[in-house]
Structures are given as C-alpha cells and as structure tokens.
C-alpha positions in Angstrom: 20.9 -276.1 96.0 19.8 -272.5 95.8 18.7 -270.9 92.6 21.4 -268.7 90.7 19.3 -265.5 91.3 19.4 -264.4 95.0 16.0 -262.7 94.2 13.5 -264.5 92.2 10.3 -262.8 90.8 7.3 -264.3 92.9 4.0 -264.1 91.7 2.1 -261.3 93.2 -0.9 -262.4 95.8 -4.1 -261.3 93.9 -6.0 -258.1 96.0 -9.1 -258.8 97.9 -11.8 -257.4 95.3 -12.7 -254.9 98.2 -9.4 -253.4 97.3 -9.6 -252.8 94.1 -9.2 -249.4 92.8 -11.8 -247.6 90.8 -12.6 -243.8 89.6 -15.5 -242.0 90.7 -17.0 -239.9 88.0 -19.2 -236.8 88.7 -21.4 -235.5 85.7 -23.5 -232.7 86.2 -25.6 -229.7 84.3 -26.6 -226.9 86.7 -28.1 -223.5 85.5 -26.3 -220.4 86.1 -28.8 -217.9 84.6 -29.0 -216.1 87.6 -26.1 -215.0 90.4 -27.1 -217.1 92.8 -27.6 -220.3 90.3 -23.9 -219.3 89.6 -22.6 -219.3 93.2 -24.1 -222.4 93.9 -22.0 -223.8 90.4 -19.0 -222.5 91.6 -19.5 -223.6 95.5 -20.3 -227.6 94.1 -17.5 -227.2 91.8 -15.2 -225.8 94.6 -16.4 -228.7 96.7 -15.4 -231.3 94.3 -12.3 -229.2 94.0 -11.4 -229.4 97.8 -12.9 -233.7 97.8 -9.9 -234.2 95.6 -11.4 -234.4 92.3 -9.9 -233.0 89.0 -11.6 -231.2 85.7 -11.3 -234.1 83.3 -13.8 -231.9 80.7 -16.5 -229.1 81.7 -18.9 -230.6 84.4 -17.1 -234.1 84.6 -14.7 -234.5 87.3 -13.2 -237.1 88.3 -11.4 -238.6 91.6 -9.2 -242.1 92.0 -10.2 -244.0 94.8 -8.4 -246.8 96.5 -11.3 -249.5 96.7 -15.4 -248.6 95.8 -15.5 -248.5 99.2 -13.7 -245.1 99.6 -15.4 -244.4 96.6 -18.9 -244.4 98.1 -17.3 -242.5 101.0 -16.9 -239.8 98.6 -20.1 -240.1 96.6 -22.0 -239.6 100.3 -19.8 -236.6 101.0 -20.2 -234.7 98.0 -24.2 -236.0 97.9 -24.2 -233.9 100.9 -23.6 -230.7 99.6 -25.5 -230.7 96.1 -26.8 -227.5 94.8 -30.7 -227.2 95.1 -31.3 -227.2 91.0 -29.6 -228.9 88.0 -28.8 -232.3 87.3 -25.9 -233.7 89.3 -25.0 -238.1 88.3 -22.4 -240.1 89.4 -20.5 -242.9 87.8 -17.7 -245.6 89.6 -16.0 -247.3 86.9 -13.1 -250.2 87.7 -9.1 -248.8 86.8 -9.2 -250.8 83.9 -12.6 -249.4 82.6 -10.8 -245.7 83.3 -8.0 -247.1 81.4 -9.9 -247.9 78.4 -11.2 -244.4 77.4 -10.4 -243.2 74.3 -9.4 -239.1 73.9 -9.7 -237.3 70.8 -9.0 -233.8 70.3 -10.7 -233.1 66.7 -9.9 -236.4 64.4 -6.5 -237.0 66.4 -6.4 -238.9 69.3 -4.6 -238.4 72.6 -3.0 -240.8 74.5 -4.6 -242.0 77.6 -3.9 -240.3 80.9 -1.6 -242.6 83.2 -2.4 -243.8 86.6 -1.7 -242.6 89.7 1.3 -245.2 90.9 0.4 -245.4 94.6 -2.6 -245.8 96.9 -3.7 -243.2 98.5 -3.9 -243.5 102.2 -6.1 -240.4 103.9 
C-alpha cells in the first residue's frame, strides 16, 4: 500500500567532501605613500574586484567558492597578479566557519550575512 503523501521527504545524499563549499579570504596591507604604490592598490584591488570578490571590511575581501578546489583556482589566479610590495595573505575557511562570524558595529551586533543559495557554475 502506498504512503498517504504522494511525496515523501528523502534524506538528502551527503556531498563528496571535494564539493563542499568554502570562502576564500584575501587580507592584505600595501603602502600607498607614493602614486605608483597607489596604482598598484587600486589595480590588486580592481583585480579582486573583477575575480568576483566583494569588500567585506578595508583590505579583506572575500569570494564564495563552490568546492576548495575552485577556491585554489582563484588563490593561483589572483597570486598571479600581486603588487611588488605590501603584505598580501590568504585564508579558505569551510561555509560553516564563514557562517560563524560574529559582526559588531560599536557594542551592537549585526546579524550575520546570509549565503548565497546556489552554486555557482563558471
């Protein structure tokens, strides 16, 4: 005899841990005493820009990424076109790491930003 509900919820299979998604975080602390220490700021920071990355504060961006994989895709790219001085790091943290950080704007907190709801297929 068939259940009452012509749709029963099914357990979701559990991803491959190669598809797991994860944020890629770029710190970095370049000088921009002189115009051409400037231009190379803004060029890294237009090349994040154009990578897909957002501002989440001054000099940390960050970027989702569909599995550490694509993450490390990214890294290599933007590794590629570092300015010759400052400081440049970058982090990969799990969704649920990302998920756990905690915003305050003075003593109030803000809530947490969502996550993006779909994969991103480039």
């Amino acid at each position: 005899m068939p259940p009452d509900d012509p749709d029963p919820v099914r357990p979701q299979p559990a991803w491959p841990s190669g598809w797991k998604t994860v944020w890629l975080l770029s710190l970095f602390d370049l000088p921009t005493e002189t115009k051409a220490q400037r231009r190379a700021y803004a060029r890294f920071r237009k090349d994040l820009l154009n990578d897909g990355f957002t501002m989440m504060q001054y000099s940390v961006y960050q970027r989702h990424c569909a599995s550490p994989e694509n993450a490390e895709l990214h890294l290599q790219r933007i590794a590629a076109v570092l300015p010759p001085e400052g400081e440049v790091r970058f982090l990969i943290i799990t969704d649920k790491q990302f998920g756990r950080i905690r915003t305050f704007w003075g003593s109030r907190r803000k809530p947490a930003e969502k996550t993006p709801a779909q994969l991103e297929f480039f």
